[in-house]
C-alpha positions, 0 to 999 in steps of 0.5 A: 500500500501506498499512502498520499498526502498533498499540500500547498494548495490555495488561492492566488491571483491570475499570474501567481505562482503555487507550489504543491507538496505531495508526500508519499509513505508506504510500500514505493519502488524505484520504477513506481511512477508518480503523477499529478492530475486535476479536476474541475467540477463537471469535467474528467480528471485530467492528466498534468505531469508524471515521472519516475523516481528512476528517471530524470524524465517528466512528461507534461501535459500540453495545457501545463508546459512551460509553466509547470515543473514537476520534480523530485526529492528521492531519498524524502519520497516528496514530488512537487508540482511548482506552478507558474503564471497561473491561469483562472482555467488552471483552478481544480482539485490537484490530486497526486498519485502513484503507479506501481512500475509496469513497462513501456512509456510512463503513464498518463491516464488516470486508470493507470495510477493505483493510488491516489491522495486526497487532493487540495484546492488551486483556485485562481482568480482573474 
Protein backbone atom coordinates (compact mmCIF):
# COMPACT_ATOMS: atom_id res chain seq x y z
CA UNK A 1 0.00 0.00 0.00
CA UNK A 2 0.91 3.47 -0.89
CA UNK A 3 -0.27 6.43 1.37
CA UNK A 4 -0.76 10.27 -0.48
CA UNK A 5 -0.68 13.28 1.38
CA UNK A 6 -0.67 16.73 -0.71
CA UNK A 7 -0.29 20.20 0.39
CA UNK A 8 0.33 23.59 -0.55
CA UNK A 9 -2.95 24.38 -2.47
CA UNK A 10 -4.85 27.63 -2.38
CA UNK A 11 -5.95 30.99 -3.71
CA UNK A 12 -3.53 33.07 -5.77
CA UNK A 13 -4.39 35.61 -8.33
CA UNK A 14 -4.13 35.16 -12.27
CA UNK A 15 -0.16 35.14 -12.99
CA UNK A 16 0.69 33.87 -9.21
CA UNK A 17 2.93 31.05 -8.56
CA UNK A 18 1.79 27.92 -6.37
CA UNK A 19 3.72 25.10 -5.22
CA UNK A 20 2.23 21.79 -4.32
CA UNK A 21 3.87 19.14 -1.98
CA UNK A 22 2.91 15.59 -2.25
CA UNK A 23 4.44 13.16 0.09
CA UNK A 24 4.44 9.57 -0.21
CA UNK A 25 4.65 6.83 2.54
CA UNK A 26 4.34 3.21 2.46
CA UNK A 27 5.39 0.47 0.22
CA UNK A 28 7.28 2.73 -3.02
CA UNK A 29 9.81 1.37 -5.83
CA UNK A 30 12.38 2.75 -7.97
CA UNK A 31 10.17 2.15 -11.28
CA UNK A 32 6.85 3.28 -9.22
CA UNK A 33 5.54 6.46 -11.38
CA UNK A 34 4.48 9.47 -9.56
CA UNK A 35 1.84 11.74 -11.11
CA UNK A 36 -0.38 14.93 -10.86
CA UNK A 37 -3.89 15.09 -12.27
CA UNK A 38 -6.76 17.98 -11.59
CA UNK A 39 -10.35 18.11 -11.77
CA UNK A 40 -12.96 20.64 -12.41
CA UNK A 41 -16.44 20.17 -11.21
CA UNK A 42 -18.33 18.65 -14.25
CA UNK A 43 -15.12 17.70 -16.09
CA UNK A 44 -12.92 14.12 -16.44
CA UNK A 45 -9.90 14.13 -14.24
CA UNK A 46 -7.01 15.12 -16.49
CA UNK A 47 -3.93 14.43 -16.54
CA UNK A 48 -0.82 17.07 -15.62
CA UNK A 49 2.58 15.73 -15.24
CA UNK A 50 4.37 12.16 -14.46
CA UNK A 51 7.99 10.99 -13.71
CA UNK A 52 9.55 8.08 -12.33
CA UNK A 53 11.70 8.26 -9.46
CA UNK A 54 14.16 6.33 -11.67
CA UNK A 55 14.17 8.54 -14.14
CA UNK A 56 15.05 12.40 -14.60
CA UNK A 57 12.36 12.38 -17.22
CA UNK A 58 8.84 14.41 -16.92
CA UNK A 59 6.04 14.34 -19.08
CA UNK A 60 3.88 17.24 -19.26
CA UNK A 61 0.55 17.89 -20.32
CA UNK A 62 0.14 20.42 -23.17
CA UNK A 63 -2.30 22.61 -21.46
CA UNK A 64 0.88 22.84 -18.38
CA UNK A 65 4.23 23.27 -20.46
CA UNK A 66 6.32 25.64 -19.72
CA UNK A 67 4.65 26.86 -16.90
CA UNK A 68 4.63 24.00 -14.55
CA UNK A 69 7.78 21.74 -13.28
CA UNK A 70 7.30 18.80 -11.81
CA UNK A 71 10.09 17.30 -9.54
CA UNK A 72 11.51 15.22 -7.03
CA UNK A 73 13.37 14.86 -3.55
CA UNK A 74 14.05 10.82 -3.64
CA UNK A 75 15.70 9.85 -0.96
CA UNK A 76 12.34 12.03 1.38
CA UNK A 77 9.64 10.39 -1.13
CA UNK A 78 8.47 14.09 -1.84
CA UNK A 79 7.47 15.17 -5.82
CA UNK A 80 6.25 18.78 -6.01
CA UNK A 81 4.23 20.43 -8.58
CA UNK A 82 5.81 24.07 -9.00
CA UNK A 83 3.12 26.21 -10.86
CA UNK A 84 3.77 29.48 -12.62
CA UNK A 85 1.95 32.11 -14.47
CA UNK A 86 -1.27 30.61 -13.18
CA UNK A 87 -4.38 30.90 -15.26
CA UNK A 88 -8.27 31.32 -13.57
CA UNK A 89 -8.74 27.83 -16.09
CA UNK A 90 -5.80 26.00 -14.24
CA UNK A 91 -8.40 26.25 -10.75
CA UNK A 92 -9.17 22.36 -9.83
CA UNK A 93 -8.65 19.92 -7.08
CA UNK A 94 -4.68 18.98 -7.75
CA UNK A 95 -4.52 15.20 -6.77
CA UNK A 96 -1.10 13.48 -6.67
CA UNK A 97 -0.98 9.61 -7.35
CA UNK A 98 1.24 6.70 -7.91
CA UNK A 99 1.53 3.92 -10.21
CA UNK A 100 3.05 0.75 -9.03
CA UNK A 101 6.48 0.11 -12.05
CA UNK A 102 4.92 -1.57 -15.34
CA UNK A 103 6.92 -1.47 -18.67
CA UNK A 104 6.75 0.88 -21.70
CA UNK A 105 6.26 4.60 -21.82
CA UNK A 106 5.50 6.43 -18.15
CA UNK A 107 1.69 6.75 -17.80
CA UNK A 108 -0.72 9.35 -18.34
CA UNK A 109 -4.27 8.21 -17.61
CA UNK A 110 -5.80 8.35 -14.61
CA UNK A 111 -6.83 4.07 -14.66
CA UNK A 112 -3.42 3.62 -14.87
CA UNK A 113 -2.49 5.05 -11.21
CA UNK A 114 -3.23 2.78 -8.36
CA UNK A 115 -3.10 5.32 -5.71
CA UNK A 116 -4.30 8.30 -5.06
CA UNK A 117 -4.30 11.35 -2.39
CA UNK A 118 -6.98 13.28 -1.13
CA UNK A 119 -6.19 16.06 -3.50
CA UNK A 120 -6.17 20.00 -2.32
CA UNK A 121 -7.99 23.25 -3.94
CA UNK A 122 -5.88 25.68 -6.56
CA UNK A 123 -8.08 28.44 -7.28
CA UNK A 124 -7.12 31.25 -9.50
CA UNK A 125 -8.81 34.30 -9.68
CA UNK A 126 -8.78 36.84 -12.51
Amino acid sequence: QVQLAESGGGLVQAGGSLRLSCAASGRTFPASAMGWFRQSPGKEREFVAVLRWSSTNVNYADSVMGRFTMSKESAKKIVYLQMNNLKPEDTATYYCASALPRLGRAPTMAREFDYWGQGTQVTVSS
